[in-house]
N, C-alpha and C positions, 0 to 999 in steps of 0.2 A: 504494500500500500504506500502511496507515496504520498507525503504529507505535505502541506500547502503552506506557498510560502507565507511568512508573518509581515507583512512590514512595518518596518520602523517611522517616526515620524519622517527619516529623514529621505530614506525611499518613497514612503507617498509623497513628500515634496516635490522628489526628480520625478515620480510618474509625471505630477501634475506638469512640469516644465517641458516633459518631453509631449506631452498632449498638448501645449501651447505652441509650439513648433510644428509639429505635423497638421496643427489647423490651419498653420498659413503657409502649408503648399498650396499651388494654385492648381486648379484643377489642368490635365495635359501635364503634370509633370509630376516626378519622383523620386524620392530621397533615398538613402543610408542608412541603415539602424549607426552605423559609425560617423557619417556627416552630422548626422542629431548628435551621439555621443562627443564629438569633436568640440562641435556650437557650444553643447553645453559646458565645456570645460571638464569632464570624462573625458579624455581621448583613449583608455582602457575599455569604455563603459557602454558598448554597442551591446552585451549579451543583458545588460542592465537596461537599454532602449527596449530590445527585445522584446524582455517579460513585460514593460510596460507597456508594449502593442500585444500580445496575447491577452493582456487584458481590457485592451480598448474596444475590443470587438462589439459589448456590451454597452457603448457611450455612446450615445448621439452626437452627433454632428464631429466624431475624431474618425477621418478618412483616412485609417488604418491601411485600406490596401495602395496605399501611397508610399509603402516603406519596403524595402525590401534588401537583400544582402547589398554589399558591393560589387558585385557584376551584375545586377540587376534581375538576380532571380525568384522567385516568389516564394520562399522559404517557408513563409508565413502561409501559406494557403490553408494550411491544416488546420487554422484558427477559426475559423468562416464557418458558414453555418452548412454548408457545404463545399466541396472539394473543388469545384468550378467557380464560388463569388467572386474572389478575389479575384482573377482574369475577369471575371463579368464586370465586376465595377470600374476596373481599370478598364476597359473598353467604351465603356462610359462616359469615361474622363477622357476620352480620346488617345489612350494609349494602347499600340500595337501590342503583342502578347505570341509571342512562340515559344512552343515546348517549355513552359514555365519561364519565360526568358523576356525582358521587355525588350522590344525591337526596337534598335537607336535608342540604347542608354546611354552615351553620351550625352546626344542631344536632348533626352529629358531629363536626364538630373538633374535636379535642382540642391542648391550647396548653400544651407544656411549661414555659414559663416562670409559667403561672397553677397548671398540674396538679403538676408540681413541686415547688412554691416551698416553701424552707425558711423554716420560723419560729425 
């Protein structure tokens, strides 16, 4: 049995940062569990984005399947209420989708730390 994780105040804090971040991808484009990690000043802390998108599934308006590894692959699918949403939504959102794979991840990445940046 595998027992569920606790969080600390300080972990719900970062869920809650990293859920502020992933709201303001724009829709047509897609982030890093480690881009988020990086923004946030984690640059360790993508497996820590992670669990806070396994758990966003459940949140209104946190467009979760906006996030995915660093080569652009939908890791995350298995979160979804089914095995196909995550490619369903990102199609959606006007993003290409092969063999689990976003097509021109380059060109849709989006890099909190460039998209962000305060002057």
């Amino acid at each position: 049995m595998v027992k569920p994780i606790k969080l600390s105040e300080a972990n719900a804090d970062f869920f809650d940062r990293v859920y502020q971040v992933v709201q303001l991808i724009p829709k047509g484009r897609a982030t890093s569990y480690g881009a988020i990690a990086k923004y946030l000043g984690a640059k360790s802390g993508s497996r820590m984005v992670g669990w806070a998108m396994n758990a966003a599934h459940t949140i209104p308006d946190i467009p979760a399947q906006r996030v995915v590894n660093r080569n652009g692959m939908l890791t995350g699918k298995m979160h979804f209420e089914t095995p196909t949403q995550m490619e369903e939504l990102l199609l959606m959102d006007g993003i290409s989708v092969e063999n689990d794979q976003i097509v021109n991840w380059k060109e849709v990445f989006w890099d909190p730390l460039t998209e962000l940046k305060i002057d």
